[in-house]
C-alpha positions as CSV (number, residue, x, y, z in Angstrom):
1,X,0.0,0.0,0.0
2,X,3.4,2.6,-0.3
3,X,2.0,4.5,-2.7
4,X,2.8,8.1,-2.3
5,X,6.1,9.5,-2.9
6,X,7.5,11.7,-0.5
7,X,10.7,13.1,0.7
8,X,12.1,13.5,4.2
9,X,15.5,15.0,3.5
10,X,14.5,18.6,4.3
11,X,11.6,20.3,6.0
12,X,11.0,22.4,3.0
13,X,11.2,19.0,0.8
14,X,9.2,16.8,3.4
15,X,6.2,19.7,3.6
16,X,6.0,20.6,-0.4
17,X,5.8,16.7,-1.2
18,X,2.8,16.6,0.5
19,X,-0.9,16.6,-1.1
20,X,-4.1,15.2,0.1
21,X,-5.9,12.7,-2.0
22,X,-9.6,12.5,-0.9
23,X,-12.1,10.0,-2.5
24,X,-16.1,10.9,-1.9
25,X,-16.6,7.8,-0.5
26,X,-14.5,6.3,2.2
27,X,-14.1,3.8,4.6
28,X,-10.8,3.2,6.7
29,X,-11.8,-0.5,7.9
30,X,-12.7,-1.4,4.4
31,X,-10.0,0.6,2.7
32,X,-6.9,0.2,5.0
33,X,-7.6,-2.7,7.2
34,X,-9.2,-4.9,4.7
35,X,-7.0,-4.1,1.8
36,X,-3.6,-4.8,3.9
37,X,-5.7,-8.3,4.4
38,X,-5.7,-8.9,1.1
39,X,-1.9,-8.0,0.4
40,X,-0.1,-8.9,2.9
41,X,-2.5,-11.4,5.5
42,X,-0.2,-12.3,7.6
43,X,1.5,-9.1,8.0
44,X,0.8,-8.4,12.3
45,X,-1.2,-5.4,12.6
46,X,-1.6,-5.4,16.6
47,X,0.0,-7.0,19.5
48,X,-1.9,-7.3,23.0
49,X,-0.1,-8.0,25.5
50,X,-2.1,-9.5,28.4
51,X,-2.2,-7.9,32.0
52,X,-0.2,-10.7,33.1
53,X,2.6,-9.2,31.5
54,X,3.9,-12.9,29.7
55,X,1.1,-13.6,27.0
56,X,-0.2,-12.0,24.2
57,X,-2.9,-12.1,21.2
58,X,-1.7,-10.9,18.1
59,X,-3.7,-9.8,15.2
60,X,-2.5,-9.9,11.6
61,X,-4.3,-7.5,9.2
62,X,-6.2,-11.0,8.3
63,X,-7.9,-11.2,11.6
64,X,-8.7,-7.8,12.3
65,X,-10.5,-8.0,8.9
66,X,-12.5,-10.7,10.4
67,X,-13.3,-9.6,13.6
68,X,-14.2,-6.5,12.3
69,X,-16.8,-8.2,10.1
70,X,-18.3,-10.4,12.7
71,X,-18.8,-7.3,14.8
72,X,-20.2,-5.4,12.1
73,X,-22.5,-8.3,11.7
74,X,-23.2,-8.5,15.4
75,X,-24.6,-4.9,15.4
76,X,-27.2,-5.4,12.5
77,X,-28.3,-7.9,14.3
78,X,-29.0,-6.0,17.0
79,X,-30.8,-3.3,15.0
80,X,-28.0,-0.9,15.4
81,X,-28.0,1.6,12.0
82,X,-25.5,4.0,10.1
83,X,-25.3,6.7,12.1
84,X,-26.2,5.4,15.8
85,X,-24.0,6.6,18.9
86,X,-22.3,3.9,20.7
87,X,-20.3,4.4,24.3
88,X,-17.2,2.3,24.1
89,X,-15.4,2.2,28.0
90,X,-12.5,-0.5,27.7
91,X,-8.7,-0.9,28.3
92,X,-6.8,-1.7,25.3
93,X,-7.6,-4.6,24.9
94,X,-7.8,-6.7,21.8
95,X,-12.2,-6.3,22.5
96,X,-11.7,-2.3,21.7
97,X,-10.1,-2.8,18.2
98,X,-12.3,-5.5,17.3
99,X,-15.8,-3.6,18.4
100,X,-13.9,0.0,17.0
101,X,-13.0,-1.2,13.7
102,X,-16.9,-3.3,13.5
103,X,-18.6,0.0,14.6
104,X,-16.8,2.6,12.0
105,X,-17.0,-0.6,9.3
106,X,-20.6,-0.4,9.3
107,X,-21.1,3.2,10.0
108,X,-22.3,3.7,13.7
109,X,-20.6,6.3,15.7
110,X,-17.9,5.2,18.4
111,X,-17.6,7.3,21.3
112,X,-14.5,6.1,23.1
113,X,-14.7,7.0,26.7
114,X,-12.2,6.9,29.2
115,X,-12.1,3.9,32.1
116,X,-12.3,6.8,34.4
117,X,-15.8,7.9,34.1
118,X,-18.0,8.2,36.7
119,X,-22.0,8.0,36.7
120,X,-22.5,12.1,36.1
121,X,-20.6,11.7,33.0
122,X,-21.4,8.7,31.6
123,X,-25.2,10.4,32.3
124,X,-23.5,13.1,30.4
125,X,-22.1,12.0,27.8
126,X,-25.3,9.5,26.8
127,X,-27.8,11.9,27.0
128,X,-26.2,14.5,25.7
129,X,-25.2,12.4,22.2
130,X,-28.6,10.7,22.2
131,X,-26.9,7.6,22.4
132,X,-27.9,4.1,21.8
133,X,-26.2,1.3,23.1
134,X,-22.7,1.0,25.3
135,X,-19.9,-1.5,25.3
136,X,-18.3,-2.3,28.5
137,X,-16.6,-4.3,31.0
138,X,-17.2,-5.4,34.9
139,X,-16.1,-3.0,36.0
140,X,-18.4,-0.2,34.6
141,X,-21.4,-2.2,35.2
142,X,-22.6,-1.1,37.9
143,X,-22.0,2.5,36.8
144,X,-24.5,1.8,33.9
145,X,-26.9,0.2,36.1
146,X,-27.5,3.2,38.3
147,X,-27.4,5.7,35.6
148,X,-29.7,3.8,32.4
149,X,-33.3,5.0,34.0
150,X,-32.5,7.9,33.1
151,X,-30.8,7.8,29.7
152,X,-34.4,7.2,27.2
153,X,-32.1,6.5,24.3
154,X,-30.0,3.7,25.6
155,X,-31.7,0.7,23.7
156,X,-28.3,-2.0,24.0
157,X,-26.0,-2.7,26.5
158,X,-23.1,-5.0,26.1
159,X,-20.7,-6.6,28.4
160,X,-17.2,-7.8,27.8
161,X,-15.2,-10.7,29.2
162,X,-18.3,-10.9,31.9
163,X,-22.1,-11.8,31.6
164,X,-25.2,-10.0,33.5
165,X,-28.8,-10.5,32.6
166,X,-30.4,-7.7,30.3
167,X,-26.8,-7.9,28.7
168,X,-25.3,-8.5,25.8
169,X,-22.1,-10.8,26.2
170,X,-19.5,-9.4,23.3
171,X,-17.8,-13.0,23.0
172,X,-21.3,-15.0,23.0
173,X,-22.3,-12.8,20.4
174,X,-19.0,-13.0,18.3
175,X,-19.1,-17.1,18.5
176,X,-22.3,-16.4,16.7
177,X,-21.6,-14.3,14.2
178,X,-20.3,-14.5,10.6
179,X,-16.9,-13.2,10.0
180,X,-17.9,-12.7,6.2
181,X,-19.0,-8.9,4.6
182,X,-18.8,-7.0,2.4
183,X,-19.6,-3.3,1.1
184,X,-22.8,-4.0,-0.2
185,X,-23.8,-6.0,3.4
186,X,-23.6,-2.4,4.5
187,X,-24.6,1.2,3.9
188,X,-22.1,3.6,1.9
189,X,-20.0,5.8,3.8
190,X,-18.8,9.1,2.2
191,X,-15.9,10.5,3.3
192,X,-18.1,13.4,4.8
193,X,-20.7,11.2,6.7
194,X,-20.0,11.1,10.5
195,X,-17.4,8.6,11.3
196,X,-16.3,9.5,15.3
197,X,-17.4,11.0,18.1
198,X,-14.5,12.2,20.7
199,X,-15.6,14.3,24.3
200,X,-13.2,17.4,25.2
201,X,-11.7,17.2,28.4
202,X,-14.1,19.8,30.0
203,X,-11.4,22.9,31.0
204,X,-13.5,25.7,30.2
205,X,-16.9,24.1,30.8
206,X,-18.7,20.9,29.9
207,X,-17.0,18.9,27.2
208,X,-18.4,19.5,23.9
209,X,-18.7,16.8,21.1
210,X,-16.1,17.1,18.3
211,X,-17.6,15.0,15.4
212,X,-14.6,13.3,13.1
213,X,-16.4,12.6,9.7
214,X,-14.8,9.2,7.9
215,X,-11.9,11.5,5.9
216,X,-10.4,11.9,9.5
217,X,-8.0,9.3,9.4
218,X,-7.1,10.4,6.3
219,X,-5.2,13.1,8.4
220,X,-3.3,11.0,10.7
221,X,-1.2,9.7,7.5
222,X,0.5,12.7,8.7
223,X,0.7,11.8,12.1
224,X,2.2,8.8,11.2
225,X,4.5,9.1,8.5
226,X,6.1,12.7,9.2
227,X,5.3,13.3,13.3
228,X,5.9,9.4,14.2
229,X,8.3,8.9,11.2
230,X,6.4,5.1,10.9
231,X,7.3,2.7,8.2
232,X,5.7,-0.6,7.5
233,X,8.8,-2.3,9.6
234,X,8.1,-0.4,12.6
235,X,6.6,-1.2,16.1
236,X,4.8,1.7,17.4
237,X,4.0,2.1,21.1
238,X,1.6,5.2,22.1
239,X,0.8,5.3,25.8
240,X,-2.8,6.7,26.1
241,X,-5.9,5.1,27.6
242,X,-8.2,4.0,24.5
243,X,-10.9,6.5,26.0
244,X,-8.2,10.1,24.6
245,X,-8.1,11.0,21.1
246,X,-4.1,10.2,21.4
247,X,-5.5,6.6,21.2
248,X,-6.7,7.4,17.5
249,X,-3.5,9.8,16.6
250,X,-0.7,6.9,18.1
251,X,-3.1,3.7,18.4
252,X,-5.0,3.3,15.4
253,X,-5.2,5.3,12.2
254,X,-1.9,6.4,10.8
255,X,-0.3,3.3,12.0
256,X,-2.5,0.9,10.0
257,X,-2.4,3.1,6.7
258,X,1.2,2.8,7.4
259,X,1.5,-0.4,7.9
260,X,3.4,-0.3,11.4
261,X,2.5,-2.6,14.1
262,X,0.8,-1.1,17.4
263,X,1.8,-2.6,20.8
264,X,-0.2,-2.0,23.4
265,X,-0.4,-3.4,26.9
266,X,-3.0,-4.0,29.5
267,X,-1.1,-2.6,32.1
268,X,-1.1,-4.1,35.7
269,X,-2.9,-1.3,37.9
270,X,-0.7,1.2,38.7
271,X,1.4,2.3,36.2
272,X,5.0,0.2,36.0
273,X,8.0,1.6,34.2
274,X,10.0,-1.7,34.5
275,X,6.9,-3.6,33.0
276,X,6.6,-1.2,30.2
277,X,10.2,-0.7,29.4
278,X,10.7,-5.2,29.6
279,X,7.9,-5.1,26.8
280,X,9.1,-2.3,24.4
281,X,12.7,-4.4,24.7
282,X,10.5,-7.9,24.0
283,X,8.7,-6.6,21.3
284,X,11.3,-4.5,19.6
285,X,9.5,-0.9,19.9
286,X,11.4,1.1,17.3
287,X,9.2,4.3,17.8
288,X,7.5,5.6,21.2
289,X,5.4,8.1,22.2
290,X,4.3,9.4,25.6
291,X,3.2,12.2,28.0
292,X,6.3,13.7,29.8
293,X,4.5,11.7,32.8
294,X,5.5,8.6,31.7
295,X,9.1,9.8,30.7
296,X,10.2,11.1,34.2
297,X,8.4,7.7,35.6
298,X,10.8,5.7,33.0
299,X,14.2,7.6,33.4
300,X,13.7,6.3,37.4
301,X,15.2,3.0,36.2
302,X,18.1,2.0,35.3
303,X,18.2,2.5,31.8
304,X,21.0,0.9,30.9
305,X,19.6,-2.9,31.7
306,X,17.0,-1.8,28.5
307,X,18.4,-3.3,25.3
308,X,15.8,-1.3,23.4
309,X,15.4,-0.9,19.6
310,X,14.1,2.7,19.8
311,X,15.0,5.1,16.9
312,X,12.6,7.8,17.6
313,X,10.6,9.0,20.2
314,X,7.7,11.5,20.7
315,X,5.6,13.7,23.7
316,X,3.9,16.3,23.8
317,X,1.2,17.8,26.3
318,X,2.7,19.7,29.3
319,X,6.6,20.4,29.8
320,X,9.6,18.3,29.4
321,X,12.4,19.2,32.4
322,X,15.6,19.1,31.0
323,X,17.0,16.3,33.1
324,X,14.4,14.2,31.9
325,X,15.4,14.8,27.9
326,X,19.2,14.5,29.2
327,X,18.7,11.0,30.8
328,X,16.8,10.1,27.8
329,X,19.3,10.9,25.1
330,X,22.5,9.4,27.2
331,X,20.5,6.1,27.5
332,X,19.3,5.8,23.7
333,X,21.1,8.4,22.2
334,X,17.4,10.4,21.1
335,X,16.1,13.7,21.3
336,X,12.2,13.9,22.1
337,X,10.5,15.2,19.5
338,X,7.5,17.6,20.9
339,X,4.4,18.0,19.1
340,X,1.2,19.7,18.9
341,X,-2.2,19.1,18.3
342,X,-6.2,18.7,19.7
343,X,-8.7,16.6,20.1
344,X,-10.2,18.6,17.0
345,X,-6.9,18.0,14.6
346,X,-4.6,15.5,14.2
347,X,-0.8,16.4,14.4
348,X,-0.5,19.6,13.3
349,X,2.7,21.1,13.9
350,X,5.6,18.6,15.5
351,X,10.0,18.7,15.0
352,X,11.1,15.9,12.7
353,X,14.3,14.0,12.4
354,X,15.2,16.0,9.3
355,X,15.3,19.1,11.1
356,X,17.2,20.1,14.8
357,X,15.4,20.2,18.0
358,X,14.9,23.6,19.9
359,X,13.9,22.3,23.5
360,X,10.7,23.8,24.0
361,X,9.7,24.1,21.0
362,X,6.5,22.4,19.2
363,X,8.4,22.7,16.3
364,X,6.7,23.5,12.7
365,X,3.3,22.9,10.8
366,X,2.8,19.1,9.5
367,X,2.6,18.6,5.9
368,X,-0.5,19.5,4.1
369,X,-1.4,21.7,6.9
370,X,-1.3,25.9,6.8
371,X,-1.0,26.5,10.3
372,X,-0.6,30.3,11.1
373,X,-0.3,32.9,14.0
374,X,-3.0,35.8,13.6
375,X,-4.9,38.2,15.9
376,X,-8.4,38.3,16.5
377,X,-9.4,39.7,13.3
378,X,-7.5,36.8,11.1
379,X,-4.5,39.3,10.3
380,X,-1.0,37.2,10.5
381,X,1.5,38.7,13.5
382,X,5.1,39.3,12.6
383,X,7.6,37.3,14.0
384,X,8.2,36.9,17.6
385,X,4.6,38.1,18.0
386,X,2.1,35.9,20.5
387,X,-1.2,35.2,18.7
388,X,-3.8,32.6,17.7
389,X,-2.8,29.1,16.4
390,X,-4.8,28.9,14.0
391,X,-5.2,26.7,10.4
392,X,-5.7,28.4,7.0
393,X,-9.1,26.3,5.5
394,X,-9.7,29.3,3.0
395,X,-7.8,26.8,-0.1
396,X,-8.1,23.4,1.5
397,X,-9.9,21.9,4.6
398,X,-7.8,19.1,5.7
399,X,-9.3,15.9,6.3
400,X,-8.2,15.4,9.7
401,X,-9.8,19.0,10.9
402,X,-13.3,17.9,12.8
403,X,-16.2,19.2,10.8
404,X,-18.5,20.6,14.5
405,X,-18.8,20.7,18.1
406,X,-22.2,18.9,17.3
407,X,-25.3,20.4,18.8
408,X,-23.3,23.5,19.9
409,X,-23.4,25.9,16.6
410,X,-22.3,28.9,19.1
411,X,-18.9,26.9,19.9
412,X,-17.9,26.2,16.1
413,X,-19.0,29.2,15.0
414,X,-16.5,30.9,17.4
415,X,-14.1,28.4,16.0
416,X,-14.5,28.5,12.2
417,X,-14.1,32.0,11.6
418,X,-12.0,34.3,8.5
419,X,-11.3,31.9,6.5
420,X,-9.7,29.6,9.5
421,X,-9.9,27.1,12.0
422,X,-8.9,29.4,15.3
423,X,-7.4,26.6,18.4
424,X,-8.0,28.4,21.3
425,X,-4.4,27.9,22.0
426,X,-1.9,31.0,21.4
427,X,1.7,31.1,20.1
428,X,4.7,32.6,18.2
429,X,6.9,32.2,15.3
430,X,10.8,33.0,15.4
431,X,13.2,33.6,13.0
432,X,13.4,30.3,11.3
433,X,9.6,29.0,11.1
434,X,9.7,27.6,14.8
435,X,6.5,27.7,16.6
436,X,6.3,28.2,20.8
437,X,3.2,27.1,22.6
438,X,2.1,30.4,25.1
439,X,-1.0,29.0,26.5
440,X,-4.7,28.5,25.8
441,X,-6.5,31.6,24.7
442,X,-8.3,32.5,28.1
443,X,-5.5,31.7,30.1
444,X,-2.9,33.9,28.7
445,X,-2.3,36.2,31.6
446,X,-1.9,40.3,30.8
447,X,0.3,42.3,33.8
448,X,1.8,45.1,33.7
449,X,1.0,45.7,29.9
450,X,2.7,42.3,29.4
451,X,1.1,39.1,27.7
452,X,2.6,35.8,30.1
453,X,1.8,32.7,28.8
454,X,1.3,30.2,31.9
455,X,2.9,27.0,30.0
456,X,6.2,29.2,29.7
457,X,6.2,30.1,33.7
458,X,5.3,26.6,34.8
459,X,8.0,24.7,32.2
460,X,10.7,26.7,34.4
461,X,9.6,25.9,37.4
462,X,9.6,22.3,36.8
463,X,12.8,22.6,35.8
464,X,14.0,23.3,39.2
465,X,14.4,20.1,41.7
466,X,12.1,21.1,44.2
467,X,8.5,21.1,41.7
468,X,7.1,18.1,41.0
469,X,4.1,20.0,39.4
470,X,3.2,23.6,38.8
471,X,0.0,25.2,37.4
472,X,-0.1,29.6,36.9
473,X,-2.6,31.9,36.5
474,X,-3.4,35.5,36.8
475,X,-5.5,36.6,39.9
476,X,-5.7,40.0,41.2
477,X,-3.3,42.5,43.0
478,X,-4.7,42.5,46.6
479,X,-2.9,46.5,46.8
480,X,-4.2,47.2,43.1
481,X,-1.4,48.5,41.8
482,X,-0.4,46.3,38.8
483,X,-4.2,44.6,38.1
484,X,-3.2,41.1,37.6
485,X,-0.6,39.2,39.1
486,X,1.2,36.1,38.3
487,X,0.2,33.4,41.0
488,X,2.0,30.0,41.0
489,X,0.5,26.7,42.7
490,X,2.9,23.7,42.9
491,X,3.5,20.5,44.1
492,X,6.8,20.2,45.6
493,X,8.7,16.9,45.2
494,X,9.7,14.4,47.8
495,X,11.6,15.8,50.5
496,X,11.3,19.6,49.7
497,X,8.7,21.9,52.4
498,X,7.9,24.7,51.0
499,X,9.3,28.5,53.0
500,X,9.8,31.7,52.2
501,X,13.8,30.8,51.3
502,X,12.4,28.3,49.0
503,X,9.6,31.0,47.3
504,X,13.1,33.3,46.5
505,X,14.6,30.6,44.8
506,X,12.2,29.7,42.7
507,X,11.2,33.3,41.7
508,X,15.0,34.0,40.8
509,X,14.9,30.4,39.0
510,X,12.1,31.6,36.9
511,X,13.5,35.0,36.3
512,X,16.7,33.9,35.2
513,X,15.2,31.0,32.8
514,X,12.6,33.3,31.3
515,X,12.4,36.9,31.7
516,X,12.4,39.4,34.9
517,X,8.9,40.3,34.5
518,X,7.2,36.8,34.0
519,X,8.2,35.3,37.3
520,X,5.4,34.3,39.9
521,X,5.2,37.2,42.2
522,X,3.0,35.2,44.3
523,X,3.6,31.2,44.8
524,X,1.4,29.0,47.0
525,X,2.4,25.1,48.2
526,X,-0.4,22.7,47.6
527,X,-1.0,19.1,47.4
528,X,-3.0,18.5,44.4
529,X,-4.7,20.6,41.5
530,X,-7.8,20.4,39.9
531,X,-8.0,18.9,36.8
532,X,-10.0,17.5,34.1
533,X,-10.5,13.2,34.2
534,X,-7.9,13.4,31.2
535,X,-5.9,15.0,34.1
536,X,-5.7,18.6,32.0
537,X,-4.9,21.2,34.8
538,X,-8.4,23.1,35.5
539,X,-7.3,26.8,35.8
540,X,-10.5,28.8,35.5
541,X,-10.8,26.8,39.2
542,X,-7.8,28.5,40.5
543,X,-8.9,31.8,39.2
544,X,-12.3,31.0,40.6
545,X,-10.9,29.9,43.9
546,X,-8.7,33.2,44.2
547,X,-11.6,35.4,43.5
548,X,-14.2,33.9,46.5
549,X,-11.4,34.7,48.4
């Protein structure tokens, strides 16, 4: 399926080889999935590995063609049509993939959910999408249970690796079912129909529904060939629960119109950075992608025991501490490459291996996307100026851009406005093309007749030894004399207290790794912060918190 020439040698020579190729009708399962089946069957498309941490299921592109059909068959002959909302809670399991790929095959409308839900936003998130059926496990059961009497839509409930009456049970009904189907078994799906149904994380309010139509994997070619650097010889691990749109940007799409093979792991409970660095040696994980988290839990080993086959690696999401990059590169001799994108994109600006690595910087736009920094009014800053990321739809709309917030026409209207797709998230360009992340749009913080992004402040505070986590906002001068104040709240790391010694330090710390004006005037030790269930810091609490004081 290497069809498309392209060249990687240079960023100008990587992003001008790049054109989108849309058909009217499309169907990923049918289109990537089944036709690697028919090339190359055998060809391992997904490894499982099994919470016990010493099995596995693989699937070659041949199986998931299968299972893909039987579920598709299992959900017409439950009465489930082209266009029906389904909540799908799982791990990553094998299950997800097999009920995923089934679901967009026959054109219902996945909504992956995280494991972490709780009853108010499974309520939520049913009633809100007029949902009507969910796929779960034991554990979420109960959850359900409590919550269905008062969800009118929810018509089918299914169970797997478990059985309850008034359930479906997913591998009673996959015994059953035919693993042969083709196009005409189902309705058409146009590359415009809706295909995917992801929630925000809830920051600024309740989440809102970003609808994917069927071109959006489309899109995450990009992801995978320039961002991830994938081949068909790679194995890819992405660390994200299946419930976060990283599942479909490093889990899913790109990988299989690539060809790579996804690894992904049922971890044990609490997150283990021996168990997860045994398996990437095991399975030969040439590329890797994961939240700074994960990194700073990882470089706590010893890395040299690792015999790992790792050629690039990835993150993106929150700041990277330069200790962390440093341990990383002495182990496996890498850089990690940051990127940049939303729930709403797919990778839309990321650093590459044909270009160097500015630490803290996202890096440039992804082929085939016109991403831009303009004001309010759609005007383009100069260099070096903070304004809105924003994408340039006025030629071409990329496939992997979500076409609405569905039900919420105030929301996309605010988004889709001059010609462009605004992000809510602000930045700048240098000198050479570079873009640096500042902050979301309502949390940039104005003091002084200065414009602070937050990100900026807290990636220099957790540079310093003492901060383990930091979040910054603007609250108010209590004497009134300079309006709005920087305020940092952090989490100190083991063995630090916090003192007023300690709030010197880190205010010099900030000044000298940023500028004299941006550091935290005021800085307050706390244990936790609020934040989101995709653990995205909540700062409109903070501000709200400071203001009922």
């Amino acid at each position: 399926m290497e069809t498309k020439t392209i060249q990687k040698d240079s960023y100008e020579n990587m992003y001008n080889s790049w054109k989108w190729d849309i058909p009217k009708d499309y169907n990923f399962v049918f289109d990537v999935v089944d036709k690697w089946a028919e090339e190359d069957p055998e060809k391992i498309g997904l490894i499982s590995v099994h919470k016990d941490g010493k099995t596995d299921t693989k699937h070659s592109f041949e199986d998931l063609k299968k299972q893909s059909n039987k579920f598709a068959n299992v959900l017409k002959k439950l009465g489930v049509k082209k266009g029906d909302r389904v909540l799908i809670i799982l791990q990553s399991i094998p299950e997800w993939y097999e009920a995923m790929l089934g679901m967009i095959k026959m054109g219902a409308i996945p909504m992956p959910g995280t494991v972490l839900l709780r009853e108010k936003n499974v309520k939520y998130r049913v009633n809100r999408s007029e949902a009507t059926m969910v796929i779960t496990d034991s554990k979420h059961i109960e959850i359900v249970e409590n919550i269905k009497d008062e969800c009118p839509t929810l018509k089918q409930f299914m169970v797997v690796r478990d059985t309850k009456d008034g359930w479906k049970s997913f591998e009673e009904e996959m015994d059953q079912a035919s693993d042969e189907l083709s196009r005409n078994d189902v309705e058409k799906t146009s590359s415009d129909d809706p295909m995917l149904i992801y929630f925000t994380s809830g920051t600024t309010g309740n989440p809102k529904m970003v609808l994917h139509t069927h071109k959006y994997p489309l899109g995450h070619e990009v992801t995978a060939r320039f961002a991830m650097d994938l081949t068909p010889n790679d194995v890819h691990l992405t660390v994200s629960e299946t419930g976060w749109a990283k599942a479909a940007w490093g889990k899913l799409f790109g990988q299989m119109i690539v060809g790579a093979t996804i690894l992904q792991a049922e971890t044990p409970g609490r997150f283990d950075s021996d168990f997860m660095l045994s398996k990437m040696e095991k399975y030969g994980v040439t590329t890797f992608c994961a939240p700074p988290t994960v990194y700073r839990m990882l470089i706590q080993q010893d890395l040299s025991k690792y015999d790992l086959k790792l050629r690039h690696s990835m993150s993106a999401g929150e700041p990277l501490n330069p200790e962390v990059i440093n341990k990383w590169k002495q182990a496996f001799g890498l850089g990690i490459h940051d990127f940049f994108g939303q729930t709403e994109t797919v990778c839309v600006v990321s650093n590459y291996p044909c270009m160097k690595i500015k630490a803290g910087s996202m890096g440039k736009p992804t082929p085939g996307h016109d991403v831009r920094i303009i004001d309010h009014d759609g005007n383009e800053k100069d260099v070096n100026e903070v304004g809105n990321i924003a994408i340039n739809i006025q030629d071409v709309r990329p496939p992997g851009l979500f076409k609405e917030y569905w039900k919420d026409e105030e929301k996309t209207a605010e988004a889709f406005k001059h010609g462009y797709y605004y992000t809510g998230d602000q930045a700048y360009k240098d000198e050479e093309g570079y873009l640096w992340f500042v902050g979301r749009d309502d949390d940039v913080i104005k003091s002084s007749g200065y414009r602070i992004g937050p990100f900026e402040v807290e990636s220099a505070l957790v540079e310093h030894d003492a901060i383990a986590e930091a979040a910054v906002v603007g609250v108010p001068d209590p004497k009134g004399v300079r309006g709005i104040l920087v305020k940092a709240y952090v989490i100190l790391s083991k063995d630090y207290e916090g003192s007023d010694e300690l709030t010197k330090e880190l205010q010099e710390h900030v000044k000298n790794v940023t500028a004299p004006y941006k550091y935290p005037r005021i800085i307050e030790y706390v244990k936790e912060l609020p934040k989101t269930i995709s653990g995205k810091i909540i700062r409109r609490e903070l501000r709200g918190d400071e203001k009922k004081k």
